[in-house]
C-alpha positions in Angstrom: 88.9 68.1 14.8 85.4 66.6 14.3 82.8 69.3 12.8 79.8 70.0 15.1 76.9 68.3 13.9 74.0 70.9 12.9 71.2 71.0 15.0 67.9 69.3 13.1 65.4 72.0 12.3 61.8 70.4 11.7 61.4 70.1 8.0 57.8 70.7 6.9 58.5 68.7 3.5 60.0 65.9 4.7 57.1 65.5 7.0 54.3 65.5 4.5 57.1 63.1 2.2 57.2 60.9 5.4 53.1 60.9 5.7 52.8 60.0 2.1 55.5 56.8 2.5 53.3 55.6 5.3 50.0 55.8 3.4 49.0 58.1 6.5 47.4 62.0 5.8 47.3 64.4 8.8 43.4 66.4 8.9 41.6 69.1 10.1 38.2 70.1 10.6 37.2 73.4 11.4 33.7 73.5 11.8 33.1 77.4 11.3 34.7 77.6 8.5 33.3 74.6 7.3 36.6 73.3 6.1 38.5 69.9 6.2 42.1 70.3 5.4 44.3 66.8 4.4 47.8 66.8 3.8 49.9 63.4 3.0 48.6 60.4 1.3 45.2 61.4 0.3 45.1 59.5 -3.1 45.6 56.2 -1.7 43.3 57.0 1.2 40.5 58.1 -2.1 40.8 61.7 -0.9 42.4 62.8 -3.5 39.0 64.3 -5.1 38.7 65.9 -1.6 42.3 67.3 -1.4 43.6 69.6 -0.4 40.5 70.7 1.1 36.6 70.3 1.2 33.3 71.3 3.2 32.1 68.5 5.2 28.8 68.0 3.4 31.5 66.9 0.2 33.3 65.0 2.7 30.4 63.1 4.3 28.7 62.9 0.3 32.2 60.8 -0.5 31.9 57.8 2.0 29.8 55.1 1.5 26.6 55.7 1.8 26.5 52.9 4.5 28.8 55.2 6.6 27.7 58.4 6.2 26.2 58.5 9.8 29.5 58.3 11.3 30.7 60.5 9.3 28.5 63.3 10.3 29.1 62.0 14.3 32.5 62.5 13.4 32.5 66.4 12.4 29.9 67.5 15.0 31.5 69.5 17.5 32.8 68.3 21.0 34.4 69.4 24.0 38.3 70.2 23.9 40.1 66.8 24.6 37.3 64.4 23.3 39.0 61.6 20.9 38.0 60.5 17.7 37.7 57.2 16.0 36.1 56.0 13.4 36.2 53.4 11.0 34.8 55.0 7.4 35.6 54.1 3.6 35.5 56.2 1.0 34.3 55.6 -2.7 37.5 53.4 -4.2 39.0 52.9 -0.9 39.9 50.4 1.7 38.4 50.8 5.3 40.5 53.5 7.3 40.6 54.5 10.8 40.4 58.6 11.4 41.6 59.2 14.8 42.3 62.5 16.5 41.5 65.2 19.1 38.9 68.0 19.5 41.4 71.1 20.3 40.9 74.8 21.7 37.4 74.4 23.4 36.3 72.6 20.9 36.6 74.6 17.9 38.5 72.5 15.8 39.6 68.7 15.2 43.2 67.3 13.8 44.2 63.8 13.9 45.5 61.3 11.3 43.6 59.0 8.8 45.4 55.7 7.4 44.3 52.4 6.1 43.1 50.1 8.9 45.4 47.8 8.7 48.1 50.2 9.8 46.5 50.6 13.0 45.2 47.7 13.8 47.3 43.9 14.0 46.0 40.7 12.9 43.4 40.2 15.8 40.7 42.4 13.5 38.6 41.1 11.2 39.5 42.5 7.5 36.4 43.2 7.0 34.6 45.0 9.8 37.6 46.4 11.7 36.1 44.2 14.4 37.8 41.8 16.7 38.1 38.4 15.5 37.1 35.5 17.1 40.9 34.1 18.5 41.4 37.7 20.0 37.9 38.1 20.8 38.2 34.5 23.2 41.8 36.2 24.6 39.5 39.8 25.0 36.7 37.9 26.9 39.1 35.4 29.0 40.8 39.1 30.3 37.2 40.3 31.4 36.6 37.1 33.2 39.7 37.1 35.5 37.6 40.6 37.2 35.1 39.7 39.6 31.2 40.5 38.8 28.5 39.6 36.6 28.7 39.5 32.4 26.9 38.8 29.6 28.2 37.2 26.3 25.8 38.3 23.4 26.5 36.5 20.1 23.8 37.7 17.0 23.7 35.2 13.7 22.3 37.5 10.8 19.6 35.1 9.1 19.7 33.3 5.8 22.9 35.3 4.4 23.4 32.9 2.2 20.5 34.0 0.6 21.7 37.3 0.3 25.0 36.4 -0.9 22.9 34.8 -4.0 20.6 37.6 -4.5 22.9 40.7 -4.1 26.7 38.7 -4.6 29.7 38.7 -2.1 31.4 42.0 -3.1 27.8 43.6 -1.7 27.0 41.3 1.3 30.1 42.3 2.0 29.8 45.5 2.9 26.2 45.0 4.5 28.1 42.7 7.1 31.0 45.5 7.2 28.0 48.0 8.2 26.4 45.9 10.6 30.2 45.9 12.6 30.6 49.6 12.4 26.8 49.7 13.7 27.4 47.2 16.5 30.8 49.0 17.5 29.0 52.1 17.6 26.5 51.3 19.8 28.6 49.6 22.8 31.3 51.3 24.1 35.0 50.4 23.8 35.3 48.0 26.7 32.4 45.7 25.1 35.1 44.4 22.9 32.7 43.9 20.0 33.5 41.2 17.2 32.6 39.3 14.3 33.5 35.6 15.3 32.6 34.3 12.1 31.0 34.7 8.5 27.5 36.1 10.0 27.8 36.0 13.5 29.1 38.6 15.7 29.3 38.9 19.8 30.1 41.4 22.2 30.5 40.8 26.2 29.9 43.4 28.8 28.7 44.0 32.3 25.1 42.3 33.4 23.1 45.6 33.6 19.3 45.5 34.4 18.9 46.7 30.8 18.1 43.9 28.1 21.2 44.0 26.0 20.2 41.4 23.4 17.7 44.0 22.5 20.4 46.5 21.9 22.2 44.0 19.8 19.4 43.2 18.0 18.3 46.8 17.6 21.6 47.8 16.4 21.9 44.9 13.8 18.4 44.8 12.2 18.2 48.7 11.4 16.9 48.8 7.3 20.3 50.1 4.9 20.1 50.9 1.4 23.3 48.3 -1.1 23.6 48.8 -4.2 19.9 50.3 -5.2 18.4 47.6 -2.5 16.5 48.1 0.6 17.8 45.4 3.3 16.3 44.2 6.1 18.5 42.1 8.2 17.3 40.2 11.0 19.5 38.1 13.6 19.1 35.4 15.8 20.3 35.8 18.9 21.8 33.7 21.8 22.9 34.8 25.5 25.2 33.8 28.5 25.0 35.2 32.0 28.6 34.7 33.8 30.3 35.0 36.7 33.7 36.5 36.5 36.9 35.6 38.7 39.1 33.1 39.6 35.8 30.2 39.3 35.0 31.7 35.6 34.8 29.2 33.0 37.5 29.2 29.8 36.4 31.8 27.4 36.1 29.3 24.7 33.7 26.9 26.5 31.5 29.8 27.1 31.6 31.0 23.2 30.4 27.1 22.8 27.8 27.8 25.7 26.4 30.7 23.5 26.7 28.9 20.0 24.4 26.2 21.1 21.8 28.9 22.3 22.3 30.8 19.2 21.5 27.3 17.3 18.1 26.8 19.4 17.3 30.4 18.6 17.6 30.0 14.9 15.9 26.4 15.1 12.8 28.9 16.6 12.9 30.2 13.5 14.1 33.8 11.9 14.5 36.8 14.5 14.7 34.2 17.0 16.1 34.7 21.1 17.1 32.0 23.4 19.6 31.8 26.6 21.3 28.9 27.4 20.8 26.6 29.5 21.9 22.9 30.6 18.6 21.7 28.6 20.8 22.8 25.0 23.7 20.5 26.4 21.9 17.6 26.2 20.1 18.6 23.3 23.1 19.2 21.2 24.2 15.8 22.2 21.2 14.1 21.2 21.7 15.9 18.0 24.8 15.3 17.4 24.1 11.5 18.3 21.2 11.7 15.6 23.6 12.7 13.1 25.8 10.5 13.3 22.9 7.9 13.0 21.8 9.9 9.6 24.8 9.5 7.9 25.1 5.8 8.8 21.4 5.3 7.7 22.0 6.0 4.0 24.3 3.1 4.2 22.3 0.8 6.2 19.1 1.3 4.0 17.5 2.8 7.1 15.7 5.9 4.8 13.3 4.6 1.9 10.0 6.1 0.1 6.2 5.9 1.8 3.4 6.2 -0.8 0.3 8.4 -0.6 -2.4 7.3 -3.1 -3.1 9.8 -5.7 -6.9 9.4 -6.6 -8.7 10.3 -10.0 -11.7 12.5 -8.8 -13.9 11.4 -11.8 -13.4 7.1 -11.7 -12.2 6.9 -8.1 -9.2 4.9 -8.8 -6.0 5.0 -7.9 -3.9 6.8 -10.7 -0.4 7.1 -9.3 1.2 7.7 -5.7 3.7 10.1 -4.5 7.0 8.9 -2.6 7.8 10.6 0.9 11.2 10.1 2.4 10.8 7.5 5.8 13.3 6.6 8.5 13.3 3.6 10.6 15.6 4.1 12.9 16.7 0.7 14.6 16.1 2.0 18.5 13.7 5.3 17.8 11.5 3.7 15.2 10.1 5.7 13.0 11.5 9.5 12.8 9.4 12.4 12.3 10.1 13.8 8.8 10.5 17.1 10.0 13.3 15.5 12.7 15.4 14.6 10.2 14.7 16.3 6.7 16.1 19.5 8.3 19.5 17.8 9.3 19.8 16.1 6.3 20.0 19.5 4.6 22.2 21.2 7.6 24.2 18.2 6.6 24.6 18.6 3.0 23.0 15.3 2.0 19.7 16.5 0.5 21.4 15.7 -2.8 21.8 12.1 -2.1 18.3 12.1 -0.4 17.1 12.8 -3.4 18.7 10.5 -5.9 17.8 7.2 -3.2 14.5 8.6 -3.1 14.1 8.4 -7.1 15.8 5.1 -7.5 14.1 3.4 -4.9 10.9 4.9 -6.0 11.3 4.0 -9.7 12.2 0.1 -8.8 9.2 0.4 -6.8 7.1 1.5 -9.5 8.2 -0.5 -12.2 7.3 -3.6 -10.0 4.0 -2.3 -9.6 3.1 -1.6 -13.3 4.5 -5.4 -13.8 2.2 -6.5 -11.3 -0.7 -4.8 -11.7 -1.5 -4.5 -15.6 -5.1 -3.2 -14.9 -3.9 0.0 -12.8 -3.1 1.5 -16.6 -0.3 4.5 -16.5 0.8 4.2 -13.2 3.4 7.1 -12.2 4.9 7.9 -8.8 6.2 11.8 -7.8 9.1 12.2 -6.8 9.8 15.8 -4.8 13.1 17.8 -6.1 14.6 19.4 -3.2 15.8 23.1 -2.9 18.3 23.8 -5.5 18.3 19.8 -6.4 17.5 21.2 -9.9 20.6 23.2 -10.1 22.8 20.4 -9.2 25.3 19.0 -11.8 24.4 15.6 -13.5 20.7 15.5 -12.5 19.8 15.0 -15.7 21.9 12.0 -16.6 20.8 10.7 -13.1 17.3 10.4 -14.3 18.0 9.5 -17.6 20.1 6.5 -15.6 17.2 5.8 -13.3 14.5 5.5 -16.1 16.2 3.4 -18.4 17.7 1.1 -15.4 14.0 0.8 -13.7 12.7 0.3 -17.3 10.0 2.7 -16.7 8.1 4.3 -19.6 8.0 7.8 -20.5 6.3 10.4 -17.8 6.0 7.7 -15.2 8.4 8.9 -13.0 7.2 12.3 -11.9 9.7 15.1 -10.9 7.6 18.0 -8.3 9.7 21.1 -8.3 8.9 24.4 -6.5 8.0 28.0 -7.6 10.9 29.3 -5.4 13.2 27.0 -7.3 12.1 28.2 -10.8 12.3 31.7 -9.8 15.8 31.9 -8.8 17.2 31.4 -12.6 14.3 31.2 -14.8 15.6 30.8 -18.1 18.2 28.0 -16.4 15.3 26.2 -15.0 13.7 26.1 -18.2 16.8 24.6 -19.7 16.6 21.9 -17.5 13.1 21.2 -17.1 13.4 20.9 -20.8 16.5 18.1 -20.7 14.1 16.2 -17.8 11.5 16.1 -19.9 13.7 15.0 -22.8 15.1 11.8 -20.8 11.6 10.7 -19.8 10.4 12.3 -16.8 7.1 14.3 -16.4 7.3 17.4 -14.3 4.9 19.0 -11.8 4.9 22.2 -10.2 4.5 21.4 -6.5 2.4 24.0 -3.8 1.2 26.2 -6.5 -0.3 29.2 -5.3 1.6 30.2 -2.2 4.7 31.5 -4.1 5.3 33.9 -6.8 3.2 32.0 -9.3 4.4 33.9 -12.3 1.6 33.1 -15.1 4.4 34.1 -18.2 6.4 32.0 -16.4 4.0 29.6 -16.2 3.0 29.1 -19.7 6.6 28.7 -20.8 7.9 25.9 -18.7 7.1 22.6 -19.7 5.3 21.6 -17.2 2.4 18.5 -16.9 0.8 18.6 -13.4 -0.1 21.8 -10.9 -0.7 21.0 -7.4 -2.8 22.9 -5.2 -1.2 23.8 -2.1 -3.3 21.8 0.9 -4.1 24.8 2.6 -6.7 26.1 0.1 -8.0 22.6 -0.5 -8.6 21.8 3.1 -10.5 24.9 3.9 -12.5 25.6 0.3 -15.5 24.0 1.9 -15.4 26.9 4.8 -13.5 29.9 3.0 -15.0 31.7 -0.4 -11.8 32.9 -1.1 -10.2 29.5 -0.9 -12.7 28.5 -3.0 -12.4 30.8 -5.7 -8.6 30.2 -5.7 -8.9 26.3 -6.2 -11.7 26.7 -9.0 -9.1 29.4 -10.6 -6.1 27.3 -10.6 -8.1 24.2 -11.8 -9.4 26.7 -14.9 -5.6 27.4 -15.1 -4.4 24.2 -15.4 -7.1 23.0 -17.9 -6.5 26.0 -20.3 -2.7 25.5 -20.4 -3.6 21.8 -21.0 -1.8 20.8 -17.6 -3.6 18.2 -15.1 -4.8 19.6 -11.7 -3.5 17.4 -8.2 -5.2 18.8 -5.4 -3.3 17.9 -1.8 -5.4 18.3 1.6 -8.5 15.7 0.3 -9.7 15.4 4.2 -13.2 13.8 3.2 -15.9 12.6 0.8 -17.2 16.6 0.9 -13.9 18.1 -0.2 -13.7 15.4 -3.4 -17.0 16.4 -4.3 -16.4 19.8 -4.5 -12.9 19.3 -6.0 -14.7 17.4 -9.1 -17.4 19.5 -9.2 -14.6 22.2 -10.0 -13.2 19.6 -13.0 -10.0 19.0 -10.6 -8.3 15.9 -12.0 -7.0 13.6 -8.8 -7.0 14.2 -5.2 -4.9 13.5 -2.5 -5.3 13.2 0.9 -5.8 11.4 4.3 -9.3 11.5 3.5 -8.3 8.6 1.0 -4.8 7.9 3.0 -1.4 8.5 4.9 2.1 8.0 3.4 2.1 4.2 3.2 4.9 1.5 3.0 5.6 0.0 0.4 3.7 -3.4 0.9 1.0 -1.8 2.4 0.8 0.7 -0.5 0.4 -2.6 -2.9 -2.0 -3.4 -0.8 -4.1 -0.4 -0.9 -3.5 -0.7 -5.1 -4.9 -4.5 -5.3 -8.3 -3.5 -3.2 -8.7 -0.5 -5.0 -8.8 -2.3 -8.3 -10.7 -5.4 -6.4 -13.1 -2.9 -5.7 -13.3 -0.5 -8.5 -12.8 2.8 -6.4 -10.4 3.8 -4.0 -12.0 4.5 -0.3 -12.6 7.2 0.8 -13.4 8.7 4.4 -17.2 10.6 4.5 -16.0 13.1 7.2 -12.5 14.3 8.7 -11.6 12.6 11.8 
């Protein structure tokens, strides 16, 4: 005869045995007391320092300090039967979820804390505990099958690739991971918010007569304190109004919808709003048209240099030019610099921008100083574009240039920004070194309207400083312009370095640029970007004529 099984009695050990298998910890919070009780796996949670008990200022001291706010929502009292959950990490811990219950009118909390990933499947972003963008489109395709009106907000965070350089990954990281728990916590549940990539996060919700990209936006760009550093993010953001029900459109075409807004808000410029509209559809295809006609003009020859004259203040003649990237496009003509300089980078081909620009510009050169024996120590400036100096092999590549072109030494003229030889000083000064080394001459391009670091200044090895335009073009209306000009051109003459003043509008502005000892000019007042043969041309009458020409008022 079979024995009667015993009845199970609930076994308080093998319960908190169980909670510690399932990296899980049970809590609770009595506020009176002012007492927060864990039992399970609090060292893998990092509650171990808090365990088995602590007061909730020790509690709320031990998140990050990123989180503390929720936190302290968290143990504030509510009503019996209010639920809790909230995503907080402790120092040495992963991201958990606390969930639980206010009980007995409200004078105490329990629940369960557990890594994230325990709760949640793989439609959440590691990182924020947000939605991710494939269950994000599945979230917002769900809301669209109801009837009524929605909006789909999507906010970029601005240039974090900048702050991954200046503060690292590990600590952009958990900026972005704070900006998630700050736009979950200010939209309720249903708004399904989610981080749809790197920097950009969206929510979708009911169309209210409220402005919701401003809660976005004012959720997103609140300052927080990483790692000893202020941050200020801002966002760029882009909007959708949509009508839900059997006519809605798919939930991935409507993300695209809201991308391309997103890009024209971000093209506005930091901070940026726009809605879309059919006006981005055909500008996105005329974009993406104009791409595709970049790329094929590096290999067509489409892109080559334009020469502006640079003047010597004191003789009048023509002492060098500087090259400025031109496309002729075979059906647009000539595109606007600022059309296509900006895609080039978006498209990752500054790099080789830069190299055609110095090669055809050296070839260029060298035919010039062939031709034109009287012109003396011709040189041509070539700009370096952001982070060109930090690119591998730049050095050999105008060593190769140089010695191909058959140039001699410091005629080919490398113009580099502050911003550039700020970001790594002591590397920038390595390579502006090796440049040198190869043959090149270097000039410190806008100077003035950056951080313009003097120690820095006097260590580089630098030739030329330009003056920004800006203070050239206004020196004759503006003491203060003025005084800057006639300080940087005392600069540059103590630290034995020539002076290149940009913005020469007129015959005033050259006279007061040599009355301040400034070395060359450069300008419309003299001319515009020319091409090639009509840059010769400008050379050969300038020497005809002994003196370049020179306009007596602006136009």
């Amino acid at each position: 005869m079979n024995a009667r099984p015993r009845s199970l009695a609930w076994d308080a050990t093998a319960a908190i045995e169980a909670l510690a298998a399932a990296d899980t910890a049970l809590w609770v919070w009595t506020p009176a007391e002012d007492q927060l009780r864990f039992t399970g796996a609090t060292r893998a949670l990092g509650l171990g320092p808090l365990a088995p008990e602590c007061s909730g200022a020790g509690f709320v001291a031990s998140t990050l300090p990123q989180d503390r706010s929720l936190a302290e929502k968290m143990l504030k009292p509510q009503e019996e039967g209010a639920e809790i959950a909230v995503r907080l990490r402790m120092r040495g811990a992963e991201t958990c979820l606390w969930r639980g219950v206010w009980l007995e009118d409200g004078l105490r909390a329990a629940g369960v804390v557990a890594l994230e990933a325990k709760f949640t499947g793989s439609d959440r972003d590691t990182l924020t505990g947000l939605l991710d963008r494939r269950a994000f489109i599945a979230r917002v395709g769900e809301v669209l099958t109801q009837a009524g009106e929605y909006e789909l907000i999507v906010g970029d965070v601005d240039r974090l690739r900048r702050l991954n350089e200046a503060l690292g990954h590990e600590r952009t990281d958990l900026v972005l991971s704070a900006l998630g728990s700050r736009l979950a916590a200010a939209f309720p549940k249903d708004a399904a918010a989610a981080r749809i990539g790197e920097d950009e996060f969206a929510i979708i919700v009911p169309k209210t007569a409220s402005h919701t990209s401003y809660r976005v936006r004012e959720a997103l760009e609140q300052p927080l304190r990483v790692a000893g550093f202020d941050i200020y993010p801002t966002v760029s953001i882009g909007a959708v109004i949509v009508e839900g029900g059997p006519d809605a459109p798919d939930a991935s075409e409507l993300l695209r919808r809201v991308e391309l807004a997103v890009e024209s808000a971000k093209a506005a410029g930091r901070g940026g709003s726009a809605a879309y509209g059919r006006a981005l559809e055909s500008d996105s295809l005329s974009r993406l048209a104009l791409e595709a006609d970049l790329r094929n003009a590096f290999v067509r020859g489409e892109i080559t240099p334009f020469f502006q004259p640079i003047v010597n203040l004191k003789t009048g003649a023509v002492a060098g030019f500087e090259a400025l990237a031109r496309w002729r496009h075979p059906r647009r003509g000539l595109v606007p610099p600022d059309e296509f300089l900006g895609l080039t980078a978006d498209l990752g081909m500054m790099n080789e921008l830069g190299l055609l620009m110095m090669t055809q510009s050296a070839r260029q050169l060298a035919e010039w100083i062939q031709r034109h024996p009287l012109a003396g120590k011709l040189f041509c400036s070539v700009n370096l574009s952001v982070g060109e100096i930090e690119r591998p092999h730049l050095c050999e590549d105008v060593a190769r240039v140089i010695k191909e072109a058959g140039l001699p030494k410091g005629a080919l003229k490398l113009e580099v920004t502050e911003g550039d030889i700020m970001r790594d000083t002591a590397r920038a000064a390595e390579v502006l070194q090796s440049l040198k080394d190869v043959g090149a001459s270097l000039a410190l391009d806008d100077f003035g309207t950056g951080f313009s670091s003097l120690s820095y200044l006097a260590r580089l090895p630098f030739d030329t400083l330009k003056i920004d335009r800006y203070f050239v073009l206004t020196m004759n209306k503006d003491e203060g312009s003025a005084k800057i000009v006639k300080s940087v051109v005392n600069l540059g003459r103590d630290l034995s370095l020539e002076v290149v003043a940009e913005g020469v509008e007129n015959a005033e502005l050259a006279a007061l640029l040599l009355e301040a000892q400034c070395h060359y000019g450069q300008g419309f007042g003299y001319a515009p970007a020319l091409p090639a043969q009509e840059a010769e041309v400008y050379l050969a009458e300038s020497l005809a004529d002994g003196t370049a020409p020179l306009k007596q008022r602006s136009a």
